[in-house]
N, C-alpha and C positions, 0 to 999 in steps of 0.2 A: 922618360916615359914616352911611349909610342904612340900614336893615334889609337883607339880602341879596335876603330873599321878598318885598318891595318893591320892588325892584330889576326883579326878574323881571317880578310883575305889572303894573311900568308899560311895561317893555319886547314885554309880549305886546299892550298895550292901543295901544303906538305903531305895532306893525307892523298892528295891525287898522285903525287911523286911518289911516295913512299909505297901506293898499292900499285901502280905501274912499275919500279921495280921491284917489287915481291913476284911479280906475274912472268918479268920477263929477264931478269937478271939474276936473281938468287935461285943457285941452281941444288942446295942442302936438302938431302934425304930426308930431314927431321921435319924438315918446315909439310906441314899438312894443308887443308882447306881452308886459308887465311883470307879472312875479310875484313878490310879496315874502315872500321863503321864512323871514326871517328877522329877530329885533332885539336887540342887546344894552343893556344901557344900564351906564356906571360904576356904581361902587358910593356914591358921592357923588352922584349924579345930573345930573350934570351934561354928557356927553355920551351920545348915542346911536350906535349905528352900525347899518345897518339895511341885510342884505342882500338883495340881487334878481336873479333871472336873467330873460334875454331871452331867448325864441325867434325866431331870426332867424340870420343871417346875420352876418358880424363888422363888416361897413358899420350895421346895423341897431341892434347894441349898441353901438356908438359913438352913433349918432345918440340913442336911447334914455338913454347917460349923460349927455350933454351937459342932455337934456332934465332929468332929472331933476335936475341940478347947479343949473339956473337954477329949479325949483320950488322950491328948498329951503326957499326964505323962507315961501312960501305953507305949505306942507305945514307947517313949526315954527310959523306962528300958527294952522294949525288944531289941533295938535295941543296947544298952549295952551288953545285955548277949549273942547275938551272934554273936557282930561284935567282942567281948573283948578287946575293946580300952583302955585305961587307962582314957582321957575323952569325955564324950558322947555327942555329940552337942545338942544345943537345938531345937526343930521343929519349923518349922515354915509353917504353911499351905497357899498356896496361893490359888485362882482358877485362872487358866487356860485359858488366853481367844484368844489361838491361835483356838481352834475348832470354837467359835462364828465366829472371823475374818475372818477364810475362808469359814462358811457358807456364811458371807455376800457379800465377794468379789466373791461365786460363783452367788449369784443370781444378783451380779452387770453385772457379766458375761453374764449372760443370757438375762437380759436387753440389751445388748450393742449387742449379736446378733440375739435380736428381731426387733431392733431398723434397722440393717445392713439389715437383709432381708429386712424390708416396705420400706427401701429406693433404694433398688434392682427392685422390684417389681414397683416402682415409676416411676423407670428410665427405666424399659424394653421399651417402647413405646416414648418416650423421643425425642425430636428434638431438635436444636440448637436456640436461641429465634431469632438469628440474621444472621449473615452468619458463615461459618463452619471456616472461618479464620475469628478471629476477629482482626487483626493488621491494623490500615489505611494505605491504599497506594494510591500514589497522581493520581488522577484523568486526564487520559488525554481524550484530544477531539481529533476528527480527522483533524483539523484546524491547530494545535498545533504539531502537527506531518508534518504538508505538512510545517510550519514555521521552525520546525528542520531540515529540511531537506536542507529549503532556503539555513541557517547563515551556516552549514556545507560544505556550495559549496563555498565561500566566504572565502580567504585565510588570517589570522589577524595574524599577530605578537605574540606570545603566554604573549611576556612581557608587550604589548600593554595592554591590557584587565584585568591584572592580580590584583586583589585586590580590583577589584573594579567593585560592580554590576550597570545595568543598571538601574536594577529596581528603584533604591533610587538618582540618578545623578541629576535629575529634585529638588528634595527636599532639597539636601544640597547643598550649597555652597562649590565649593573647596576650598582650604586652600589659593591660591594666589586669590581668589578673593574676601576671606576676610580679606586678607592683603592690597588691592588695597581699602576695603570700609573703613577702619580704618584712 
């Protein structure tokens, strides 16, 4: 096992080798607008993977991988004679699809604040469908109000009343006088 920060360093020095000869050595028709955005290397050293995007067209980056599939050889002994390692990893080319990624996440972008304005624009003139507080609160009358008024002049017992409403008195039976029906 390698140092890790060896690792790195040889993998920043293979993708400088590897895009300086794409530039000035590899002279194949196929090969298109190659940029090598990227290089990893094992941590044993022993393999490389080295990625690159095309500008072009999807005919373009095929033709441009095949190109670089048949460099490979070339590219790994140049990258022997100037790194002088004792062994040379083997390449491996990927393509690269953080550049697609964020084209697409930008034009999602843009969707999302096209979408945000028409629903700004919606809302400028906009009313409430219903009332501006939508919570219910209980309805009183004026009848109701002169009745609260009555029962609070009338002095009850606080223990008297307690636990037990008027409203439902008529409907149940108390408990002794379903002990008296029994």
């Amino acid at each position: 096992m390698a140092d890790p920060a060896r690792a790195r360093r040889l993998a920043v020095r293979i993708r400088q080798i590897v895009s300086a000869t794409i530039e000035m050595q590899i002279k194949d028709p196929r090969l298109g607008m190659v940029t090598i955005t990227d290089a990893r290397v094992t941590s044993d050293l022993r393999e490389a993977t080295v990625f690159y995007t095309v500008y072009g067209n999807d005919n373009e980056i095929e033709d441009s991988a095949r190109a670089l599939a048949s460099a490979t050889g070339v590219l790994r002994s140049t990258v022997g004679k100037q790194t002088g390692i004792k062994f040379v990893p083997t390449l491996t080319f990927v393509a690269d699809i953080v550049p697609d990624t964020a084209r697409e996440l930008e034009q999602a972008l843009e969707r999302v604040r096209h979408a945000d304005a028409e629903l700004a624009r919606a809302r400028e003139g906009a009313e409430y469908a219903g009332d501006a507080d939508p919570y219910r609160k209980p309805a009183v009358d004026e009848d109701d109000e002169d009745a609260d008024l009555e029962d609070d002049d009338v002095d009850v017992p606080a223990e008297a009343g307690a636990g037990r409403t008027d409203d439902f008195a008529d409907e149940r039976p108390s408990a002794a006088a379903q002990r008296s029906a029994s």
